[in-house]
Backbone as CSV, one residue per row, in Angstrom:
resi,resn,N_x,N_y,N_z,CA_x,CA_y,CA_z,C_x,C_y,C_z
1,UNK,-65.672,106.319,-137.665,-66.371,107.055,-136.639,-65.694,108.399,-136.412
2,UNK,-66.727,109.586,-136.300,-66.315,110.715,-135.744,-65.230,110.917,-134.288
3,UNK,-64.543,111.492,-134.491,-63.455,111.413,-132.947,-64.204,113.153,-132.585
4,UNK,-63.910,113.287,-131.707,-64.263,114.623,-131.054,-62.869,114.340,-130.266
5,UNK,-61.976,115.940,-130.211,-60.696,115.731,-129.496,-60.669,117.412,-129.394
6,UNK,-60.842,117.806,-128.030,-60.625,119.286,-127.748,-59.559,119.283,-126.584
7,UNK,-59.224,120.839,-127.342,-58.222,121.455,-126.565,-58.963,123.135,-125.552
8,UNK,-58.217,123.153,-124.601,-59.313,124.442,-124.089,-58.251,125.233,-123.007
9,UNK,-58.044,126.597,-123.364,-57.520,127.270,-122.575,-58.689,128.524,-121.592
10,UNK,-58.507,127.871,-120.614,-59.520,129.158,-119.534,-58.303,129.436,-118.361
11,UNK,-58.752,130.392,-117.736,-58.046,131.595,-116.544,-58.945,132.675,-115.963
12,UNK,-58.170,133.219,-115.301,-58.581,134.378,-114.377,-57.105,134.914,-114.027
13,UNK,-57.130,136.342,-114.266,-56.097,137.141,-113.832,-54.463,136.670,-114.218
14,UNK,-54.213,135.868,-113.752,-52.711,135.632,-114.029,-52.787,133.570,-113.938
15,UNK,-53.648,133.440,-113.798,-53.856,131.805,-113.896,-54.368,131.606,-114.821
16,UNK,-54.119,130.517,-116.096,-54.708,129.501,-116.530,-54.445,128.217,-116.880
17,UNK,-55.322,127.456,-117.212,-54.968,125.739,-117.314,-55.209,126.034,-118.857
18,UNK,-54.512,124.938,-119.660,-54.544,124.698,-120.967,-54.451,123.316,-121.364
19,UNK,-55.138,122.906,-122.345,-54.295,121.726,-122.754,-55.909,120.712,-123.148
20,UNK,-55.547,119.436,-122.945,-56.662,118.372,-123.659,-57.527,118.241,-122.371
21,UNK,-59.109,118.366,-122.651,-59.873,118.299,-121.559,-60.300,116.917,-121.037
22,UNK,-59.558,115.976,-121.888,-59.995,114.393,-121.288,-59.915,113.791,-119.687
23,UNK,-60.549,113.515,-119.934,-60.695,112.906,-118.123,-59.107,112.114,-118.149
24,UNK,-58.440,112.380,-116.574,-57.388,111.946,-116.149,-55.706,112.373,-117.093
25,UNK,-56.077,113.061,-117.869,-54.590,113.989,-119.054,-54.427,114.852,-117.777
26,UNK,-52.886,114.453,-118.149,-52.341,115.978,-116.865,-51.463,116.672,-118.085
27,UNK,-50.666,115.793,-119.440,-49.879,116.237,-119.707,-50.149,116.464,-121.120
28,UNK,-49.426,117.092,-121.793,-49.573,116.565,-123.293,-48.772,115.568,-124.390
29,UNK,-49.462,114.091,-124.542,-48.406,113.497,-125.050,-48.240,113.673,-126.796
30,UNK,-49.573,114.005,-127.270,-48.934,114.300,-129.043,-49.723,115.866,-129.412
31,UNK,-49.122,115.983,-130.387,-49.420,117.685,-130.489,-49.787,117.205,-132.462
32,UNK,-51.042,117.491,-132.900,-51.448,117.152,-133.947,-51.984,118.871,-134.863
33,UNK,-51.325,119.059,-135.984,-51.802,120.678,-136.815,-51.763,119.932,-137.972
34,UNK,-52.962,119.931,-138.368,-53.866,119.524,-139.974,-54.693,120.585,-140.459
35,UNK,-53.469,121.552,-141.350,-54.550,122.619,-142.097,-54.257,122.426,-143.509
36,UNK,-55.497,121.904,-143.387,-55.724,121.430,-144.806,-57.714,120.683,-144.645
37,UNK,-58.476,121.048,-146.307,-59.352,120.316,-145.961,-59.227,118.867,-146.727
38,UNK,-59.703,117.870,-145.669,-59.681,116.792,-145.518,-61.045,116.043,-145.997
39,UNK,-61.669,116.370,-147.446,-62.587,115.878,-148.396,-61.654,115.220,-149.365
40,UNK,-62.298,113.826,-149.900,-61.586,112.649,-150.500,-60.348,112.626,-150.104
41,UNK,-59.692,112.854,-149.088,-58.609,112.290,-148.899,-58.569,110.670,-147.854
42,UNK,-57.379,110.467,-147.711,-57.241,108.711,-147.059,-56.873,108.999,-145.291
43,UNK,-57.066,110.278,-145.270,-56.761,110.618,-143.800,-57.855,109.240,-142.988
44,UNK,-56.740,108.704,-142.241,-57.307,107.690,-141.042,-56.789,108.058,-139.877
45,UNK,-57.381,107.678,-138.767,-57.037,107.307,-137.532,-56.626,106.143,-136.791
46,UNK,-55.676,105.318,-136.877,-54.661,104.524,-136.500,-54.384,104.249,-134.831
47,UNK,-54.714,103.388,-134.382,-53.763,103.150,-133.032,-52.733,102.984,-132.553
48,UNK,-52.311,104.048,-131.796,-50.902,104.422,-131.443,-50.394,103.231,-129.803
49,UNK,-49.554,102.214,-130.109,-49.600,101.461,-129.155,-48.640,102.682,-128.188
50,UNK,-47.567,103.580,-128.575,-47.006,103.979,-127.781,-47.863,104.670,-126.510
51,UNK,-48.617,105.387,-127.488,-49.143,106.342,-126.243,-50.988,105.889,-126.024
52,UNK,-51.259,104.987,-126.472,-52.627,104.186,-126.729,-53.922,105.348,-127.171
53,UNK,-53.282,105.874,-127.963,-54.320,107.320,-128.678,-54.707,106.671,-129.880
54,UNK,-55.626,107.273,-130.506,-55.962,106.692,-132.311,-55.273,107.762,-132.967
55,UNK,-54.127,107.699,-133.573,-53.655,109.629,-134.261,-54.190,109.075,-135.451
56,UNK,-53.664,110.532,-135.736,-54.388,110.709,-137.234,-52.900,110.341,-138.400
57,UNK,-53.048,109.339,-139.432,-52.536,109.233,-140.346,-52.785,110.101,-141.865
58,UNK,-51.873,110.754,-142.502,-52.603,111.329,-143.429,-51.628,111.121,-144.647
C-alpha cells in the first residue's frame, strides 16, 4: 500500500511551524532522505516497534 507521509513548513513574518503534519506529532521522531529512484527495487516499509511508525527499509 501507498503511504502518503508529509512534511510542511508555513509562517508569517518571523514565525513558523515545521515538521510532520500528522494529527497529535509535536516532535520529530525519525528523519528519512531517499534520493534515489525506487523502480524494481526491494524498498519496503517495516514496523518500527520503537517508535510504532512503518519506516522505510531499503
Amino acid at each position: 500500500e501507498p503511504v502518503l507521509h508529509l512534511h510542511a513548513a508555513c509562517g508569517r513574518e518571523d514565525h513558523t511551524h515545521t515538521g510532520c503534519v500528522r494529527l497529535g506529532v509535536r516532535t520529530w521522531l525519525v528523519l528519512e532522505a531517499i534520493v534515489m529512484e525506487i523502480v524494481g527495487s526491494s524498498a519496503v516499509r517495516r514496523p518500527d516497534p520503537g517508535s510504532g511508525f512503518d519506516l522505510l527499509n531499503v
